[in-house]
N, C-alpha and C positions, 0 to 999 in steps of 0.2 A: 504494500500500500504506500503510496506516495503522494500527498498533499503540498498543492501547489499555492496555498494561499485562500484567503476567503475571496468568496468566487460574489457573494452578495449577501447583505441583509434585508430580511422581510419584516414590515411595521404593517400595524393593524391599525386600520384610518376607520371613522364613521362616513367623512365626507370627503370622498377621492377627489371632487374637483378643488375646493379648499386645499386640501394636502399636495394636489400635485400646481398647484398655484406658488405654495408654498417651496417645492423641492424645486418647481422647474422656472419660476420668476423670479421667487427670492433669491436662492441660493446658486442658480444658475445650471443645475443637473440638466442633461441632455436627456429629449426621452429618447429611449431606445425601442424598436419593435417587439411583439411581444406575440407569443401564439393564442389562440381563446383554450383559453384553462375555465373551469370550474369554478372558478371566483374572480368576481370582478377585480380589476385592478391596473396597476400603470408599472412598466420599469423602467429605473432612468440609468443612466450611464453617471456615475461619481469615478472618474478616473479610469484604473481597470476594472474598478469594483463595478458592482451595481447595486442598488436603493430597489427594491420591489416594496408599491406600497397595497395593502391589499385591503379590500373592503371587510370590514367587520362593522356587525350590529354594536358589536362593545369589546371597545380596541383593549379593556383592561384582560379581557380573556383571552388567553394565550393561546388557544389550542394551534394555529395557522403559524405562531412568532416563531421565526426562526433563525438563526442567521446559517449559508450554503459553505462547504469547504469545498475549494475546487480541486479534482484527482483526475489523474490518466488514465485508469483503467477502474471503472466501476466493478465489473466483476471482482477484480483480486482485492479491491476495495472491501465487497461483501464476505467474500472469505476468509481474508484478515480479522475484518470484524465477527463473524462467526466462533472463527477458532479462537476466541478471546470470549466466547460464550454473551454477547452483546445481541439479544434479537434485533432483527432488519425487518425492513418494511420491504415490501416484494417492491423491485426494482421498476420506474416508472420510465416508457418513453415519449417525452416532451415531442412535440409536435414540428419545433426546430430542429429536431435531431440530437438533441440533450437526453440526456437518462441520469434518472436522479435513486437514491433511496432516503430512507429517513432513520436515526435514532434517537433513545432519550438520554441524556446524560443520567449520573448519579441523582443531580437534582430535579429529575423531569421536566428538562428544557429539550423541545424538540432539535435536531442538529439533520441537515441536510449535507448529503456526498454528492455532488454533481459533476458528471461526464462531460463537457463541452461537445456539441455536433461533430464529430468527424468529418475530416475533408482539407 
């Protein structure tokens, strides 16, 4: 397993135009394209990182908050993480050609491994 850096953080907004008023006027974040996922939202480009902000009824609940670590190879990713007895969320592939999984740390904060598109 080899982690290349955090790949992006996800915040839970009530009012995505608000928030992306905010990340992409105020602060100056570029938005970047984004595929239709399951939950409304926006992602911006912050450098090499990127800001995904995503809609929640009630941004204090955490279940969606994440921040992504960016890796090479998601599979070996998963079996690192296996053989270290860590349950994985079954492997998702993003509609950019991204393939991500999910865990929960010690203190049940969700943590995302994401693949970057091949190519």
């Amino acid at each position: 397993m080899q982690i290349t850096g955090v790949q992006h953080v996800s915040i839970n907004v009530t009012d995505l135009e608000r928030a992306s008023d905010f990340y992409h006027n105020k602060l100056g974040l570029e938005t970047l394209p984004r595929p239709a996922l399951a939950v409304e939202g926006i992602w911006l480009a912050a450098g090499a990182q990127e800001v995904h902000l995503v809609v929640s009824d009630d941004p204090t609940r955490a279940p969606g908050q994440h921040f992504a670590f960016g890796v090479t190879d998601l599979d070996a990713t998963i079996a690192r993480l296996e053989s270290e007895e860590i349950k994985v969320s079954t492997p998702i592939d993003i509609p950019n050609g991204a393939r991500q999984c999910f865990i929960k740390d010690t203190e049940g904060n969700l943590l995302e491994f994401n693949q970057p598109p091949r190519g």
